[in-house]
C-alpha positions as CSV (number, residue, x, y, z in Angstrom):
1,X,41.4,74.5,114.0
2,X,42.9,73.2,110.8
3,X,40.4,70.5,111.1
4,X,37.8,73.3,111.0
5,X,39.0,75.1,108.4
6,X,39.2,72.0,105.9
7,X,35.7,71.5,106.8
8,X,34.1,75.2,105.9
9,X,36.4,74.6,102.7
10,X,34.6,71.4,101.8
11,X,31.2,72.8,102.6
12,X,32.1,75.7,100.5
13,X,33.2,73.3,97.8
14,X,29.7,71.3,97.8
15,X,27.7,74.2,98.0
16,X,29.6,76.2,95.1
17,X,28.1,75.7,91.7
18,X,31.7,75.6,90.1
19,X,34.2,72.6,90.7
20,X,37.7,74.0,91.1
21,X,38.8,73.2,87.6
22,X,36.3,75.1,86.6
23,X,36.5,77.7,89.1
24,X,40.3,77.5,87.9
25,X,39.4,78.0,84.2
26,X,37.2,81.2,84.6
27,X,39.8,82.9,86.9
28,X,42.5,82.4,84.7
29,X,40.1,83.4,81.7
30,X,39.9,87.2,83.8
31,X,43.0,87.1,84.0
32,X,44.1,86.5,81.0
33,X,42.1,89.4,79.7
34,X,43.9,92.1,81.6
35,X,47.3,90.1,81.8
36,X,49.1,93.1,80.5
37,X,48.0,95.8,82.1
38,X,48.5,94.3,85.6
39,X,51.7,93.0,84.4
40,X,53.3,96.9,84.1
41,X,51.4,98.0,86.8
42,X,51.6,95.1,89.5
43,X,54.5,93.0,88.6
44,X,54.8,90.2,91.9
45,X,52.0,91.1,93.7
46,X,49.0,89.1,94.1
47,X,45.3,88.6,92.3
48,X,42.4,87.2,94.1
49,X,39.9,86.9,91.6
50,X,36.0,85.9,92.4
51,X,35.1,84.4,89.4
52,X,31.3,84.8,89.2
53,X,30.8,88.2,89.8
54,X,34.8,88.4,87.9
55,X,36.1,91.6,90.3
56,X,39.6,91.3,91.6
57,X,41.7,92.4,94.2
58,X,45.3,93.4,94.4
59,X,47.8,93.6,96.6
60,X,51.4,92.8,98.6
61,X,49.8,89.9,100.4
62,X,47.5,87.4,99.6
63,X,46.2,86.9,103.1
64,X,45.1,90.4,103.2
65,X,43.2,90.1,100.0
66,X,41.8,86.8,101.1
67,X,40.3,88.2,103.9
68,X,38.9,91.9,102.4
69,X,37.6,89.6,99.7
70,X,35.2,87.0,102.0
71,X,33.9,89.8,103.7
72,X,32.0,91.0,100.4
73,X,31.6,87.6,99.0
74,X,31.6,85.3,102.1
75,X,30.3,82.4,100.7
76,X,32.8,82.2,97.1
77,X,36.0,80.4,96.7
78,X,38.4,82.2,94.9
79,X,41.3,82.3,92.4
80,X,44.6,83.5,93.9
81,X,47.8,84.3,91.6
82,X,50.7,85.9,91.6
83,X,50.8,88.6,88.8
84,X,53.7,87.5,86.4
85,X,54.7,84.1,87.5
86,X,53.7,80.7,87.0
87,X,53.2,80.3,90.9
88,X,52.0,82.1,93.7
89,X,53.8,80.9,95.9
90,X,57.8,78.9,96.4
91,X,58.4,76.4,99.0
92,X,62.1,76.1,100.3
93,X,63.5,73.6,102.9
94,X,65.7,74.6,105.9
95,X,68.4,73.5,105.6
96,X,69.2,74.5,109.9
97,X,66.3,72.0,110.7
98,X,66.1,69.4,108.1
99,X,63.7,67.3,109.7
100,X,60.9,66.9,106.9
């Protein structure tokens, strides 16, 4: 399954006009337009932004947006971020199972 998944992400990839830096630079160029509004209003939560058409989606979880967002723009890749921070997303290691 992963296997598949990596592959409709590079399709998407070559058949996108935008390479992810760029498609990196216009999402963060949205959101740095209404940074402070969603910054009172939506402090944590997440942004998926499609960066042609620019519309966004907000919400607790980003795989909920993810998915609401590919069924009205199916074939876009998209800008995820978490409203306030630096990163979306933290990785932590288990310290019960250390076996990385």
């Amino acid at each position: 399954m992963k296997k598949d998944i990596n592959l409709k992400i590079k399709e998407l990839r070559e058949k996108h006009k935008y390479s992810q830096e760029e498609i990196s630079r216009k999402g963060w160029e949205i959101y740095r337009k209404i940074k402070r509004e969603l910054e009172k209003k939506y402090m944590g939560q997440f942004i998926l932004i499609e960066p042609e058409s620019g519309n966004y989606y907000i919400g607790d979880d980003d795989l909920t947006l993810a998915i609401k967002a590919r069924s009205k723009y199916p074939e876009s890749i998209f800008y995820f971020k978490r409203i306030g921070y630096k990163a979306s997303h933290k990785l932590k290691r288990n310290k019960i199972n250390d076996n990385w």
